[in-house]
PAVO-262032 format. One record per residue (C-alpha): residue number from 1; residue in one letter; x negated, y negated, z negated. Coordinates in Angstrom, 2 decimals, decimal comma, padded with zeros to 5 digits. Example, Ala and Ser with C-alpha at 12.3 -4.5 7.8 and 13.67 -1.06 7.14 Angstrom:
BEGIN
(r 1 "a" (-012,30 004,50 -007,80)) (r 2 "s" (-013,67 001,06 -007,14)) 
END
This chain:
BEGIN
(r 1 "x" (000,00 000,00 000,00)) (r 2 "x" (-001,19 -003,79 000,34)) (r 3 "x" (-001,09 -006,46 -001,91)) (r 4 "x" (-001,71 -009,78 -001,55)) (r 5 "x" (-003,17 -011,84 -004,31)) (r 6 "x" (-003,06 -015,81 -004,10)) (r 7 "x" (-005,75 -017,65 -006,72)) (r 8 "x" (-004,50 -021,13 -006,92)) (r 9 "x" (-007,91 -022,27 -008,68)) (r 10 "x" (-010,26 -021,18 -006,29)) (r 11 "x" (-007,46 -022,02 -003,52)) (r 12 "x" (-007,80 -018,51 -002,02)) (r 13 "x" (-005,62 -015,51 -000,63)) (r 14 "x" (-007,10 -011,84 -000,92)) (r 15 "x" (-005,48 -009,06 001,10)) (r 16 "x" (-006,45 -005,65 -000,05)) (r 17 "x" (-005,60 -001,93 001,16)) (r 18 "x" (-008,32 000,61 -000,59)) (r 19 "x" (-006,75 003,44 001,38)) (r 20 "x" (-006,80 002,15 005,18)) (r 21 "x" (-010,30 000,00 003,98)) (r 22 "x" (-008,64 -003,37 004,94)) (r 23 "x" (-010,05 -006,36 003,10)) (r 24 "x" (-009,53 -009,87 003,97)) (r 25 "x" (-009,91 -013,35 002,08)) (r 26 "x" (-008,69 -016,47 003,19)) (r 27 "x" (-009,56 -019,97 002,02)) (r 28 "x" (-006,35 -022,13 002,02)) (r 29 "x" (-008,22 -025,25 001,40)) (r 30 "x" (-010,38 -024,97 004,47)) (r 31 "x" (-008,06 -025,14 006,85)) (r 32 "x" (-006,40 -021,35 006,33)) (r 33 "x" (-009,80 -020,21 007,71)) (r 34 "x" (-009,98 -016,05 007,07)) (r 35 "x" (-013,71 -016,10 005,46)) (r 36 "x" (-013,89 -012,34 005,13)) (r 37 "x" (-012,35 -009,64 007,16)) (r 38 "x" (-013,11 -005,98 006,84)) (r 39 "x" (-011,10 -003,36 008,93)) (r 40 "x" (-010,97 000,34 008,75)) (r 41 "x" (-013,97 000,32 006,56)) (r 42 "x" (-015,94 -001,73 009,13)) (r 43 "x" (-017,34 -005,35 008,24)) (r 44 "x" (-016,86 -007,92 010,51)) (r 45 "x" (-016,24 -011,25 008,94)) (r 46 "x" (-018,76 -011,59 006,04)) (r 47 "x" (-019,94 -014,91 003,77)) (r 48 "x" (-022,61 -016,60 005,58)) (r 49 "x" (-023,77 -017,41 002,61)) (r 50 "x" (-026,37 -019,50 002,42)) (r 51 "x" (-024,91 -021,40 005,17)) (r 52 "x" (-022,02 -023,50 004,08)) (r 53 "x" (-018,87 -024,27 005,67)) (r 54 "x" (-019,09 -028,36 006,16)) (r 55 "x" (-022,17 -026,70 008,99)) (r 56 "x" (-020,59 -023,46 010,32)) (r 57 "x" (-016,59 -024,33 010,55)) (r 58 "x" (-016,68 -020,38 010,23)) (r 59 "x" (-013,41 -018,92 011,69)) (r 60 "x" (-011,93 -022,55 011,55)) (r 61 "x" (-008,72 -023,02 013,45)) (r 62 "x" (-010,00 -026,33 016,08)) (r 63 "x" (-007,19 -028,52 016,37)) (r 64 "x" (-006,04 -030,80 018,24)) (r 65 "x" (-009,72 -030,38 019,95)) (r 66 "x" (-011,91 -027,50 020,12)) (r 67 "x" (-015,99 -028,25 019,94)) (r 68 "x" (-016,52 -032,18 020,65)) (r 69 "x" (-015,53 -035,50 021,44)) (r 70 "x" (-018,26 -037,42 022,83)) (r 71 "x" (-018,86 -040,59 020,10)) (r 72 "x" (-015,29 -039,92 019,19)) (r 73 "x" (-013,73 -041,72 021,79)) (r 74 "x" (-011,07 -040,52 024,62)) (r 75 "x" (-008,60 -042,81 026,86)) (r 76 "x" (-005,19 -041,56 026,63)) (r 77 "x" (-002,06 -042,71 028,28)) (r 78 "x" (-004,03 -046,35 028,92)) (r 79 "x" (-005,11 -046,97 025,19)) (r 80 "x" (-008,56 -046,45 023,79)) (r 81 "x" (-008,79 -044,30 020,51)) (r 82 "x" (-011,36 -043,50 018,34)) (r 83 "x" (-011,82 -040,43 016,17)) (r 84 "x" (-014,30 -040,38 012,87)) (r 85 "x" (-017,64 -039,01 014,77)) (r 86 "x" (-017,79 -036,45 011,71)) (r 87 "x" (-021,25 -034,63 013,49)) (r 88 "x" (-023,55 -037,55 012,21)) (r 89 "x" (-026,80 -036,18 014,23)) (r 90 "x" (-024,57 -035,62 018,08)) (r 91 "x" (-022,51 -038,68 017,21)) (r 92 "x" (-019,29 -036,95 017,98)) (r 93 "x" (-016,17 -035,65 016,50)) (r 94 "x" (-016,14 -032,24 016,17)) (r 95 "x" (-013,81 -029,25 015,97)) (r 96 "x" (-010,72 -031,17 015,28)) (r 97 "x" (-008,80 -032,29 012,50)) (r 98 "x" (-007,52 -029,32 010,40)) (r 99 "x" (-010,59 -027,80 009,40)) (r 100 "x" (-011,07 -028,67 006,11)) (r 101 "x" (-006,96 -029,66 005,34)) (r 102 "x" (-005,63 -027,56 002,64)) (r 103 "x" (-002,62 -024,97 003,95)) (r 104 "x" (000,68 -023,96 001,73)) (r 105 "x" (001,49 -020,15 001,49)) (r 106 "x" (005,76 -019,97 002,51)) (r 107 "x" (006,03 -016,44 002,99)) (r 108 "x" (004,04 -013,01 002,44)) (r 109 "x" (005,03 -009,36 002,96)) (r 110 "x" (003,50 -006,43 002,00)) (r 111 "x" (004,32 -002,88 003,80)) (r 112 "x" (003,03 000,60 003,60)) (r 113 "x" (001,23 -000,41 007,07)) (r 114 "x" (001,02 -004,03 007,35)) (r 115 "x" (000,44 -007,04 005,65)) (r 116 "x" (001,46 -010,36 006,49)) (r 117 "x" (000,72 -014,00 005,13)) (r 118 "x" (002,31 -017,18 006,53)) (r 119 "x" (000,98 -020,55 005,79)) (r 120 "x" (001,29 -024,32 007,05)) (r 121 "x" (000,05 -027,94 007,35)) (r 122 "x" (002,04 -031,03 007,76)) (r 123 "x" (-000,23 -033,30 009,42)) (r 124 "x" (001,29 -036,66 008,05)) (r 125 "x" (-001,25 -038,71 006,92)) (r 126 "x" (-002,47 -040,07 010,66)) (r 127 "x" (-005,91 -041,08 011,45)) (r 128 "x" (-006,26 -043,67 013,76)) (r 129 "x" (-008,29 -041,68 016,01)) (r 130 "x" (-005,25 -039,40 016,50)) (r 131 "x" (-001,47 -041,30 015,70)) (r 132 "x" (000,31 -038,29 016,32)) (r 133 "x" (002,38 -035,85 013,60)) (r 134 "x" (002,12 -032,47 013,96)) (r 135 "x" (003,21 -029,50 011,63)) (r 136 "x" (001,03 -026,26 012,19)) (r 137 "x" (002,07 -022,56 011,33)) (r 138 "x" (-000,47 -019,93 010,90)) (r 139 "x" (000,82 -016,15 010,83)) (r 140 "x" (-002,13 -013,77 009,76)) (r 141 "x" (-000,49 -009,99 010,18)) (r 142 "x" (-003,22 -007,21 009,07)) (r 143 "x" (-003,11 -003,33 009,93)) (r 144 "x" (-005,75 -000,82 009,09)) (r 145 "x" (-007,63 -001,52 012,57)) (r 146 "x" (-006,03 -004,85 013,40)) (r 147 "x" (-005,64 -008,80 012,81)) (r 148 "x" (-002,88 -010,87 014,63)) (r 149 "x" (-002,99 -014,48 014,20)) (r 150 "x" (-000,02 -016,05 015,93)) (r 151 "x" (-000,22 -020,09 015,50)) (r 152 "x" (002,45 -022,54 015,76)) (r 153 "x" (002,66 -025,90 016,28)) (r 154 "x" (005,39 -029,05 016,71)) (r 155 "x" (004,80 -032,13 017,83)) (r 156 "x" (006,93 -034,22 014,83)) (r 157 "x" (005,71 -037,56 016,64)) (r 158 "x" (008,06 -039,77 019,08)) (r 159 "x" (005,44 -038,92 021,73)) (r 160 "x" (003,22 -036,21 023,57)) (r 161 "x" (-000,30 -035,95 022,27)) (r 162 "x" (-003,23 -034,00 024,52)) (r 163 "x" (-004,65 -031,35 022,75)) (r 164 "x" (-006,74 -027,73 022,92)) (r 165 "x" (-007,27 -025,08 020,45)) (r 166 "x" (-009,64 -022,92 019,72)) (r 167 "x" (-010,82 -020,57 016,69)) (r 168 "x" (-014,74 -020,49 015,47)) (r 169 "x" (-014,83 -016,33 013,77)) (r 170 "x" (-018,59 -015,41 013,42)) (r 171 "x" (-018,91 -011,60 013,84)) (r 172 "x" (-021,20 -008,83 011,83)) (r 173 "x" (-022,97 -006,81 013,81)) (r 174 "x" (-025,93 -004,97 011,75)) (r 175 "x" (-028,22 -004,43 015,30)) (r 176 "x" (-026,89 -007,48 017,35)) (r 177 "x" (-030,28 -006,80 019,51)) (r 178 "x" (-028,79 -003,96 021,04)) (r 179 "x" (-024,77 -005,08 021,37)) (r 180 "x" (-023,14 -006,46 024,29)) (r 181 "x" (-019,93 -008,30 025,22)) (r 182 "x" (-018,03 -007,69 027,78)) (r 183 "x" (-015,88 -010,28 030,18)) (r 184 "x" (-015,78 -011,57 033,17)) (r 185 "x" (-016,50 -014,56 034,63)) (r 186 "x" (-017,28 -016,80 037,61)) (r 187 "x" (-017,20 -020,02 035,72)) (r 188 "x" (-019,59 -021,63 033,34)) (r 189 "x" (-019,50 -025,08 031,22)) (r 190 "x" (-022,52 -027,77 032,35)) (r 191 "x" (-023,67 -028,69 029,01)) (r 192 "x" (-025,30 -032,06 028,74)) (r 193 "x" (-027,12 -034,19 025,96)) (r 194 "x" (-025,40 -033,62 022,76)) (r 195 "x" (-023,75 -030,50 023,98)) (r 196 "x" (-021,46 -032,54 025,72)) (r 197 "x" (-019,47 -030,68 028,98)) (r 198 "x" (-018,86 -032,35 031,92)) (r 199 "x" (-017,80 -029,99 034,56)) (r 200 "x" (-017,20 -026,03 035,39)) (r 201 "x" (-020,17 -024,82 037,72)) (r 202 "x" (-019,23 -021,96 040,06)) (r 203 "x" (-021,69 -018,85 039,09)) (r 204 "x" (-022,14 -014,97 040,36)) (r 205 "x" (-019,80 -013,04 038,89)) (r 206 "x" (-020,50 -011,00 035,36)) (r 207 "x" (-019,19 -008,89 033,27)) (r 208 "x" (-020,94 -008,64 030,22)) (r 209 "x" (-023,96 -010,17 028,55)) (r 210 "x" (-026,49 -008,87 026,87)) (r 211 "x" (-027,85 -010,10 023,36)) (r 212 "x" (-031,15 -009,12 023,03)) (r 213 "x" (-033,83 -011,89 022,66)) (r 214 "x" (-030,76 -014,59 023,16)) (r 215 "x" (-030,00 -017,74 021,54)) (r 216 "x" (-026,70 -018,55 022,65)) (r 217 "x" (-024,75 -021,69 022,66)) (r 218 "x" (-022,85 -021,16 025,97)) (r 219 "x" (-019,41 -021,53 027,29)) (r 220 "x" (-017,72 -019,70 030,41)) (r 221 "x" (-014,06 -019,84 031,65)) (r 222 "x" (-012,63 -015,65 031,44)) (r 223 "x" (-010,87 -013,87 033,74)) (r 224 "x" (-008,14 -012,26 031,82)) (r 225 "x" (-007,42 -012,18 028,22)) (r 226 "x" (-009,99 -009,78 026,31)) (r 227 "x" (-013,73 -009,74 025,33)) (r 228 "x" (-014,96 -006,92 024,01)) (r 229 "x" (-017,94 -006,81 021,71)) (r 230 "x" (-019,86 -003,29 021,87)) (r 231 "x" (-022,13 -002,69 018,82)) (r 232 "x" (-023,97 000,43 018,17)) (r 233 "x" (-021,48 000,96 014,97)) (r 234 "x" (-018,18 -000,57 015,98)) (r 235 "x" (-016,22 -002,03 019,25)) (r 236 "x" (-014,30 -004,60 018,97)) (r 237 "x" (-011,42 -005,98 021,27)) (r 238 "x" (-010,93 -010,12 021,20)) (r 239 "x" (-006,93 -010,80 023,26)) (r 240 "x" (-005,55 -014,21 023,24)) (r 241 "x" (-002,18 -014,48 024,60)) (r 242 "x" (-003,65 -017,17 027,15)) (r 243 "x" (-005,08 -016,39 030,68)) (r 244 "x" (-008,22 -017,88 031,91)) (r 245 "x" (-009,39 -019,83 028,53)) (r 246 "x" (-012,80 -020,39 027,49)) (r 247 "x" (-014,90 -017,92 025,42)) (r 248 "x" (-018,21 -020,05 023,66)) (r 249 "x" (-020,77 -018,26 022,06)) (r 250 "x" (-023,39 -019,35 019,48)) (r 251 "x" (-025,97 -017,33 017,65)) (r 252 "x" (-026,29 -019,50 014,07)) (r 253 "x" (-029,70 -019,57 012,00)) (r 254 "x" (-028,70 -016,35 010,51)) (r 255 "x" (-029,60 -012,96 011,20)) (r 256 "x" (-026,99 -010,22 012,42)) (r 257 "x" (-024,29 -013,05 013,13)) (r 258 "x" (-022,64 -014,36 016,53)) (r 259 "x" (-019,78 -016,70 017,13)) (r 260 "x" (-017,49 -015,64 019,54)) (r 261 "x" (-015,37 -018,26 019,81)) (r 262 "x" (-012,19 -018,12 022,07)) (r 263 "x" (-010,62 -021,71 022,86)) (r 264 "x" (-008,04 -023,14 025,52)) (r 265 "x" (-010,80 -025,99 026,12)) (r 266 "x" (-013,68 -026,37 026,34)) (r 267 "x" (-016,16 -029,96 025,20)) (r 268 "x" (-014,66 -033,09 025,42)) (r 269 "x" (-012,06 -031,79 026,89)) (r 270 "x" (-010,24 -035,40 026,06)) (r 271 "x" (-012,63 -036,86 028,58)) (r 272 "x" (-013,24 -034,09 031,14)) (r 273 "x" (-009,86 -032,59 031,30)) (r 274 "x" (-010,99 -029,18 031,20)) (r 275 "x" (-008,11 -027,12 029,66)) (r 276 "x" (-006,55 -029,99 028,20)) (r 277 "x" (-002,82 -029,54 027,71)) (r 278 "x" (-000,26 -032,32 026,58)) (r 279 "x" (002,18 -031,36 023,75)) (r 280 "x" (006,16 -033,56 024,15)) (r 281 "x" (007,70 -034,76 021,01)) (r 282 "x" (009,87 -031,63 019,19)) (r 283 "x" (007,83 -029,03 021,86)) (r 284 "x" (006,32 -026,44 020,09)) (r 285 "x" (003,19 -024,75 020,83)) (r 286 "x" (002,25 -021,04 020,30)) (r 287 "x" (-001,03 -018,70 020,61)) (r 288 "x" (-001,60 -015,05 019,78)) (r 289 "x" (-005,49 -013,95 019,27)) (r 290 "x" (-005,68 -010,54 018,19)) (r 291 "x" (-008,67 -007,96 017,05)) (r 292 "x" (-008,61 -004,34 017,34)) (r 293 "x" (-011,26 -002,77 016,36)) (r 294 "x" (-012,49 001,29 016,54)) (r 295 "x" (-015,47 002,87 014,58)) (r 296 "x" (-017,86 004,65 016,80)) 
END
């Protein structure tokens, strides 16, 4: 059986199932990020520990931009805005706005099979950078091999807002020197000064790539909807519910670790208009990532 246990002073959620080895534990404070995650007795989420949060944005939900905003600024509907460039050393705003907001627990389950925790953020309290109201759902459903996170959001404002979304989950893999992940693609992201992306650049086709002796900070546009991350102890399947979105990947200064990051967008996407989609007032919003994973 699950059980979910909610500690209000540390402001996080555990999810435990000793039989089908499912462990999870989610920080409600930071953004309803899931900080751990271990399925069927497999590890795949784990504290990065001593890297801290304010640097990694591990398995942050990015919202209402995924990866950066050059200096903050974007041109929308003829206005100039500015958002707070929170990466001091790129100068630009990074990985959105919800990050570090804290998320309410309205509903959990718990079922021979399945657990399931459902949280949300009112986004009231406007910067000036972005005027718009939003309210975001997050639905986290866990099975012995599997985590669904459907996300929800409505635009509460009077008008539409651009926006992409993305989700930053740093993977385990105990011999990432000999893994590989699988997708294909015949797109990648130009990546300027400051890691800033300016335009999709036609490539040969691949379908997987390699990580031995790589240091990754890369973004391609996938064909389809999965990635699948081959380790020499697990594989692991990534879905989204969107077609041909953007997969980045980043090795952090930490051993055994990779981002794999799937977003709808890709780097200032406010300025570039690469995956940028435009929300209406009282539209709603919804995405599906999913991991299954199976032991080797």
């Amino acid at each position: 059986m699950y059980s979910i246990t909610q500690n209000d002073q540390s402001g996080s959620v555990e999810i435990k199932n000793v039989a089908q080895g499912v462990y999870a534990k989610i920080y409600l404070n930071d953004g309803g990020s899931l900080q751990e995650l271990t399925l069927d007795n497999v590890p795949l989420i784990v504290d990065l520990a001593p890297l801290t949060y304010d640097t990694t944005y591990a398995s942050a939900i990015l919202f209402p931009f995924a990866n950066r905003i050059k200096d903050g600024q974007y041109r929308f509907k003829g206005q100039e805005f500015q958002l707070n460039p929170n990466q001091k050393e790129e100068h630009n705003a990074l990985h959105g706005l919800v990050y570090n907001k804290t998320f309410l627990v309205t509903h959990q389950s718990v079922q021979k099979e399945r657990a399931e925790i459902i949280m949300e953020y009112d986004y009231k309290q406007v910067e000036a950078g972005f005027p718009f109201t939003f309210k975001m759902q997050l639905k986290y459903t866990f099975t012995q091999t599997g985590l669904n996170i459907n996300i929800s959001v409505i635009n509460t404002s009077e008008t539409a807002f651009p926006f992409t979304i993305g989700w930053h989950p740093y993977f385990l893999s105990e011999n990432l020197e000999n893994s590989i992940l699988k997708f294909e693609s015949e797109h990648k992201l130009n990546i300027g000064e400051r890691n800033i992306g300016s335009h999709l650049e036609p490539i040969s086709p691949i379908d997987s790539v390699v990580l031995k002796n790589k240091d990754l900070d890369d973004c391609w546009q996938i064909k389809g909807t999965d990635v699948k991350f081959d380790t020499p102890f697990y594989k692991l399947v990534l879905s989204s519910s969107e077609t041909d979105a953007f997969l980045q990947l980043y090795t952090p200064p930490k051993e055994h670790i990779i981002a794999i990051e799937p977003t709808t967008g890709v780097s200032d996407s406010f300025n570039n208009n690469i995956g940028l989609k435009f929300l209406e007032p009282r539209k709603t919003f919804e995405i599906d990532w999913a991991l299954k994973v199976y032991t080797n």
